[in-house]
C-alpha positions in Angstrom: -8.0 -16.1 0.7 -7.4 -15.8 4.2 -3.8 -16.1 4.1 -3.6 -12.8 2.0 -5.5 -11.2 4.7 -3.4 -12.2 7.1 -0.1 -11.0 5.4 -1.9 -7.5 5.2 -2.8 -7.2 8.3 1.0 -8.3 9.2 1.9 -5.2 7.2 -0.5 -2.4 8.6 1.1 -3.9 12.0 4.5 -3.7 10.8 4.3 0.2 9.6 2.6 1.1 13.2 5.4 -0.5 14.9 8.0 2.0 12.4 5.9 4.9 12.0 4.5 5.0 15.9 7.2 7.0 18.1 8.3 4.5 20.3 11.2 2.4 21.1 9.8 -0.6 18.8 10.0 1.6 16.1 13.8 0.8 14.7 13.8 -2.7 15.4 10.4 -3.5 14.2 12.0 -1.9 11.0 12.5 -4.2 7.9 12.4 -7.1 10.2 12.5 -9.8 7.0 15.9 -7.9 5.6 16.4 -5.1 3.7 12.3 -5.1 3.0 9.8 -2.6 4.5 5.9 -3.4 4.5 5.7 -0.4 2.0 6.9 -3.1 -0.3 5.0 -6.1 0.8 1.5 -4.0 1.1 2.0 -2.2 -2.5 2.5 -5.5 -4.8 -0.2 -7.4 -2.4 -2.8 -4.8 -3.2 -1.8 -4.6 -7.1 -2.1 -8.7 -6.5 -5.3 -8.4 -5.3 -6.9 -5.9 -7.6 -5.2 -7.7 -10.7 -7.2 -11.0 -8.9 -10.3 -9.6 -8.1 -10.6 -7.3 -11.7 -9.5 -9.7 -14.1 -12.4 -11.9 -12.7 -14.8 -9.0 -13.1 -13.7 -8.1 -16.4 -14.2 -12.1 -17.4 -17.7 -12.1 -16.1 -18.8 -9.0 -16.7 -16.8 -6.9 -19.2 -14.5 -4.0 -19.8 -16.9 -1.5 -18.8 -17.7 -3.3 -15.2 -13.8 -3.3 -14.8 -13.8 0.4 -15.4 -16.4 1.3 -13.0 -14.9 -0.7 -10.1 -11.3 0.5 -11.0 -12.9 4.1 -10.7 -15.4 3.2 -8.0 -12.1 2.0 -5.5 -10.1 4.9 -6.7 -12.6 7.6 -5.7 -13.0 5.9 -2.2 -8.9 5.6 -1.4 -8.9 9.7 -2.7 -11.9 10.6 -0.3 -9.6 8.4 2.1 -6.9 10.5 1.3 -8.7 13.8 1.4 -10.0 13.1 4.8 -6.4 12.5 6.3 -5.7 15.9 5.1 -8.3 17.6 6.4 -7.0 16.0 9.7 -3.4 17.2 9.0 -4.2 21.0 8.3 -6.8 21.5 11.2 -6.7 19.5 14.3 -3.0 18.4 13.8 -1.7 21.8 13.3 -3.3 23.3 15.6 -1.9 20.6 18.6 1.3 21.0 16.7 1.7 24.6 17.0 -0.1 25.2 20.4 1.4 22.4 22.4 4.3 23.0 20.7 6.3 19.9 19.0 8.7 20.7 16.3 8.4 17.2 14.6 5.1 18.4 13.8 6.0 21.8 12.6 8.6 20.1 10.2 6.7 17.1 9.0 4.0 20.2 7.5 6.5 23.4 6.9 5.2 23.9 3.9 1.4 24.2 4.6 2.3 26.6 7.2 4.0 29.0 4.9 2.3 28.4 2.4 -1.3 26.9 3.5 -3.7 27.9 0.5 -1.5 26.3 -2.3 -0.3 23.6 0.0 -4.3 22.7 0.4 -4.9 23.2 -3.5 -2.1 21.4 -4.4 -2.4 18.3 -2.0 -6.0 17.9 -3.5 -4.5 17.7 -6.2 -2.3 14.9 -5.2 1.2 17.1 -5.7 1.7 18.2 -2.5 2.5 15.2 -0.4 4.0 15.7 3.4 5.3 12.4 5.2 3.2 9.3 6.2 0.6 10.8 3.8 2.7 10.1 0.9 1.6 6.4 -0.1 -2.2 6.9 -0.8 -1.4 9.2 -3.9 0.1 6.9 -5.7 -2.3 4.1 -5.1 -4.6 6.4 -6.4 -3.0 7.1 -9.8 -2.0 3.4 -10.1 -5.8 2.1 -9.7 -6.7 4.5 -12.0 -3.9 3.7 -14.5 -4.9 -0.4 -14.0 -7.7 -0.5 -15.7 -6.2 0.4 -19.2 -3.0 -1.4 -18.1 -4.8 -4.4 -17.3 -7.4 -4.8 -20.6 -4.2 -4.0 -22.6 -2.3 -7.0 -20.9 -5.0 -9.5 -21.1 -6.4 -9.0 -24.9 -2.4 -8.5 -26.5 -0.1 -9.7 -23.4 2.1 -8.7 -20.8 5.4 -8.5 -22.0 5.7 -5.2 -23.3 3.9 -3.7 -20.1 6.5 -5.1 -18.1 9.2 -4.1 -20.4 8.2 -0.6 -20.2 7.5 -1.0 -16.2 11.3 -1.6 -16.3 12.3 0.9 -18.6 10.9 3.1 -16.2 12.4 2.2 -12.9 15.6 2.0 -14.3 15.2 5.3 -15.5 14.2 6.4 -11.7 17.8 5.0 -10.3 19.1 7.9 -12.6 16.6 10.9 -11.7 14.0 10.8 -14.0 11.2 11.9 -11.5 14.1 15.5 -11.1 13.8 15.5 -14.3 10.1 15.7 -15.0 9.4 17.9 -12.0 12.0 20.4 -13.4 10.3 20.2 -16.8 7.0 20.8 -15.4 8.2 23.6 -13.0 9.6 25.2 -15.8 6.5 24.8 -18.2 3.8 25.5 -15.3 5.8 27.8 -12.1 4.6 24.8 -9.9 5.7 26.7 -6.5 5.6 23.2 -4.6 9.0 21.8 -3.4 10.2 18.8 -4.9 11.0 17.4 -1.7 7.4 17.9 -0.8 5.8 15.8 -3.5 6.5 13.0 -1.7 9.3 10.3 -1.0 8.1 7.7 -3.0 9.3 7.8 -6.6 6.2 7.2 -8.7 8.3 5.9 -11.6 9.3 3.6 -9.9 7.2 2.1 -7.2 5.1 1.7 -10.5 7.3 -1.7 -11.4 6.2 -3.3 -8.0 2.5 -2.7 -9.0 2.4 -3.5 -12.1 4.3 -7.4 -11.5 1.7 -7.9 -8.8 -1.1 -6.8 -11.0 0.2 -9.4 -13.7 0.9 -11.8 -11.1 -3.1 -11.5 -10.0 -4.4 -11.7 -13.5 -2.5 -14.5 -13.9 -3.7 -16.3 -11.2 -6.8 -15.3 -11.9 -7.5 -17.0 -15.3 -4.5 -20.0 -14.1 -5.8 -22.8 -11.2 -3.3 -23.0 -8.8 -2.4 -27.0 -10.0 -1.5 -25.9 -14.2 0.9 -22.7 -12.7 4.3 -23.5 -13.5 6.2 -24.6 -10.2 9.8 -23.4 -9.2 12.5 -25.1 -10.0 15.4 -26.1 -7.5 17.9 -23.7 -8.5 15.4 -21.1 -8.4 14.1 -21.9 -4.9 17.6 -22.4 -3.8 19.0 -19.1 -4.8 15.9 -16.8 -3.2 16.8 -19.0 -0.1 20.5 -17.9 -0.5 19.4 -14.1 -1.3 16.9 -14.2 1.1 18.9 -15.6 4.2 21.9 -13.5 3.1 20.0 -10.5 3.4 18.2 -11.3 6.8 21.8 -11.9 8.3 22.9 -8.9 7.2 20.2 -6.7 8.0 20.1 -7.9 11.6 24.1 -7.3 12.0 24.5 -4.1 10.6 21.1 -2.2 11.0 18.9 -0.5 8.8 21.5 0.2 5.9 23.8 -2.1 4.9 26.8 0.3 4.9 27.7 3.0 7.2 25.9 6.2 6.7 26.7 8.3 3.7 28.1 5.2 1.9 27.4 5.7 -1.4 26.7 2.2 -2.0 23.6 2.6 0.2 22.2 4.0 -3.2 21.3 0.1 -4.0 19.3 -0.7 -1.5 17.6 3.1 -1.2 14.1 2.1 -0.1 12.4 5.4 -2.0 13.7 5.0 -5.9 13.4 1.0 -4.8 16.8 0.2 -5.0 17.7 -3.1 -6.9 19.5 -4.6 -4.4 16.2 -3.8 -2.4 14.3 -5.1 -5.4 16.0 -8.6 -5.2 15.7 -8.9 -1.9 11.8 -8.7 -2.4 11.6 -10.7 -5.1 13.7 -13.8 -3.2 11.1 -13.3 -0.6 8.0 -13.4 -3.0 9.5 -16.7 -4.2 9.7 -18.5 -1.3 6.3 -17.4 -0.5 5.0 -18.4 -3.5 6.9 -21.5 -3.2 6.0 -23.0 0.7 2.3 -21.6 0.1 0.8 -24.9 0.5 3.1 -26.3 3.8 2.6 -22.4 5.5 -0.9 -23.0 5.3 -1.0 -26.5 6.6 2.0 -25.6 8.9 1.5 -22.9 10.6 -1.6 -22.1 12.8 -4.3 -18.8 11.1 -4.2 -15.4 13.1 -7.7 -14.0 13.1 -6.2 -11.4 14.7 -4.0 -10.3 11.7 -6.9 -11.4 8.9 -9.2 -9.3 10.7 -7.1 -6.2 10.2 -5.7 -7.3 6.4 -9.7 -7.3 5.5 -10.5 -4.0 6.1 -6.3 -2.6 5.2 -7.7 0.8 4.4 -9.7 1.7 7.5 -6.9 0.6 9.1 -4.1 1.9 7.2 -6.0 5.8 7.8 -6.6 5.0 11.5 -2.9 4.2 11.8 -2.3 7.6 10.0 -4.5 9.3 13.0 -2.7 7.4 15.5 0.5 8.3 14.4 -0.1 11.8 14.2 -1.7 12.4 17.8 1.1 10.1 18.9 3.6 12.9 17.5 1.3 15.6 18.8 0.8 14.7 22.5 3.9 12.7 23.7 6.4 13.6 20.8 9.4 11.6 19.3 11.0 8.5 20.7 13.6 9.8 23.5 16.1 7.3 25.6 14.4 9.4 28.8 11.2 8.3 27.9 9.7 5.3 30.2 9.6 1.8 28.5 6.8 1.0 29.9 5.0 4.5 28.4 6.6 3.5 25.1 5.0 -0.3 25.5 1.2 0.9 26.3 1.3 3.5 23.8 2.2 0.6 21.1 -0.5 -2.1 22.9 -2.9 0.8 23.2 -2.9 1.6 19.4 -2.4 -1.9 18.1 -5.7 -3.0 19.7 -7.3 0.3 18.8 -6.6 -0.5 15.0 -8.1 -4.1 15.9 -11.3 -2.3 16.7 -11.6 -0.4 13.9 -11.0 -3.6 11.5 -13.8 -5.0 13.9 -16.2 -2.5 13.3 -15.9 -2.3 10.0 -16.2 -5.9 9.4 -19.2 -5.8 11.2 -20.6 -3.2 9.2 -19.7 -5.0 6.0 -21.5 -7.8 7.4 -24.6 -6.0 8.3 -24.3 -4.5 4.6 -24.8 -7.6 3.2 -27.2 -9.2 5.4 -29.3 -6.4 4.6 -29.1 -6.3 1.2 -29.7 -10.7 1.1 -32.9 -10.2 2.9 -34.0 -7.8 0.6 -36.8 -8.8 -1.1 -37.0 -10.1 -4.9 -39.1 -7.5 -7.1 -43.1 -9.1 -7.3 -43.8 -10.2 -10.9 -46.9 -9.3 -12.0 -47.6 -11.9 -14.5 -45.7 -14.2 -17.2 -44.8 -11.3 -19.7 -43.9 -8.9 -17.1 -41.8 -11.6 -15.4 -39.9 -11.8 -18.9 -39.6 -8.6 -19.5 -37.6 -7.6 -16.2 -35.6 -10.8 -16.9 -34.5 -9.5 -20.0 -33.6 -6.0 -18.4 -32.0 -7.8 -15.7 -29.8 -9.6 -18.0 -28.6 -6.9 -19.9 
């Protein structure tokens, strides 16, 4: 599904171009309206794991499911656990030596406190900015797999019922809540600003429509799916539009700063203004599917990247944080020029890392195709391994 691949890999661009201290950084920001890639990359991942397991769990079973669920977890936490590693040693040490205050802020805590920072970010508690999104895509892939048997042998409808129970609840501090419950019941010494600035609750509901929407799609050819309707079309159009007016006249928020009104589009508790504005843009993609593809001309470029979204999502992380370390924050005194190599200079260094590990996915698979079949050594053993084979 190259087309998936190719809106991933416009994603992993799109959070270089914010995260990256240049320039680009506020007006490559929610370019599409009041919508940042954190969106779009969460529900296409849930989308695709939905997809990819539902199809597994039809051909092979629950327990396969399981295993891969686990299997993809454990690699996005040793993913995880390596960017840390990278944070508390070379990265503090640049930040502290060279030095750059950004740095120093963005990890206050593990330098007061580094021994139960370290503990507790293994644990996935601790969470300091631009490392803050991998935790919760571990927990979510290791919640799926229950999530998703549940919704395919008794239905979705009470999953999603409770997905939205729960991000309602969010809009109204239930993650304060919890965290105030379980410092009181356990002395949890970290911050609850350092946990991390997405709200688990509710980031949740994002996952859990794409992962319906990908076991749907997985057991539903694309010609019996249920087609949208005019009005339906027509009002994501009017949401949508609306939205990407508005974003490009007035900025980032929609309101002046401090406007309490922001609140509904808050990007971190997934406002539900914020939340409509997605979900008008998932249904126009969904919609023009078909004419985008015969339209408009494939990227390699940007596929490359989407198929290997976790190497490059950490190599961004790396980028990002030497970025910080060596020529600091975004300044108007800054050259433009500076600004614009730094930005070519990493985009094409995350295009080499996607390259490399395509080709080492590639030579993975060649390798093990030219493997050779185990001999048989006669008509009973032949059946024999058959039958071990086939359990």
């Amino acid at each position: 599904m190259w087309e998936l691949d190719a809106v991933r890999g416009l994603m992993l661009v799109l959070m270089l171009s914010t995260h990256l201290p240049t320039k680009f950084a506020i007006p490559a920001s929610q370019p599409f309206g009041f919508v940042s890639a954190a969106e779009g990359f969460v529900m296409l991942s849930a989308y695709m794991a939905g997809l990819v397991y539902t199809r597994r769990y039809m051909r092979d079973g629950l327990a396969a499911m399981h295993k891969a669920f686990l299997r993809r977890a454990l690699v996005v936490y040793s993913c995880q656990a390596a960017c840390l590693l990278f944070l508390f040693t070379l990265i503090a040490v640049l930040g502290l030596t060279i030095p750059q205050p950004d740095v120093q802020h963005l990890m206050w805590y593990y330098l007061q406190q580094p021994t139960t920072a370290f503990l507790s970010a293994l644990a996935l508690i601790y969470n300091p900015p631009l490392l803050d999104i991998l935790p919760i895509y571990v927990m979510f892939m290791l919640l799926s797999p229950w999530v998703l048997s549940i919704g395919l042998r008794h239905g979705w409808r009470t999953i999603l019922t409770i997905s939205g129970l729960l991000w309602f609840a969010t809009q109204f501090g239930l993650s304060k809540y919890l965290y105030g419950w379980l410092v009181g019941l356990t002395g949890l010494p970290v911050p609850f600003s350092e946990t991390g600035a997405f709200e688990t609750f509710g980031w949740q509901l994002l996952w859990i429509f794409g992962l319906w929407l990908g076991a749907t799609h997985a057991r539903v050819p694309a010609g019996e799916r249920r087609p949208f309707s005019r009005m339906e079309v027509a009002g994501a159009a009017l949401v949508a539009g609306t939205f990407f007016i508005w974003r490009h006249l007035t900025g980032q928020a929609p309101f002046a700063d401090g406007e309490p009104i922001n609140f509904l589009w808050d990007k971190w508790h997934l406002g539900p203004m914020r939340l409509l504005n997605f979900f008008a843009l998932v249904v126009l993609a969904m919609h023009y599917d078909d004419w985008i593809k015969r339209r408009l001309p494939r990227v390699p470029f940007l596929e490359t990247m989407g198929q290997s979204s976790l190497s490059v999502f950490c190599a961004h992380l790396v980028v990002v944080l030497l970025a910080l370390c060596v020529v600091g924050v975004a300044t108007p005194a800054r050259s433009s020029w500076l600004d614009a190599a730094l930005y070519i200079g990493s985009v094409i260094l995350l295009y080499g890392v996607a390259v490399i590990m395509r080709s080492g996915k590639a030579a993975a698979t060649a390798r093990q195709q030219a493997r050779p079949a185990p001999a048989l050594a006669g008509a009973g053993a032949g059946k024999g391994c058959v039958n071990r084979g086939g359990r």
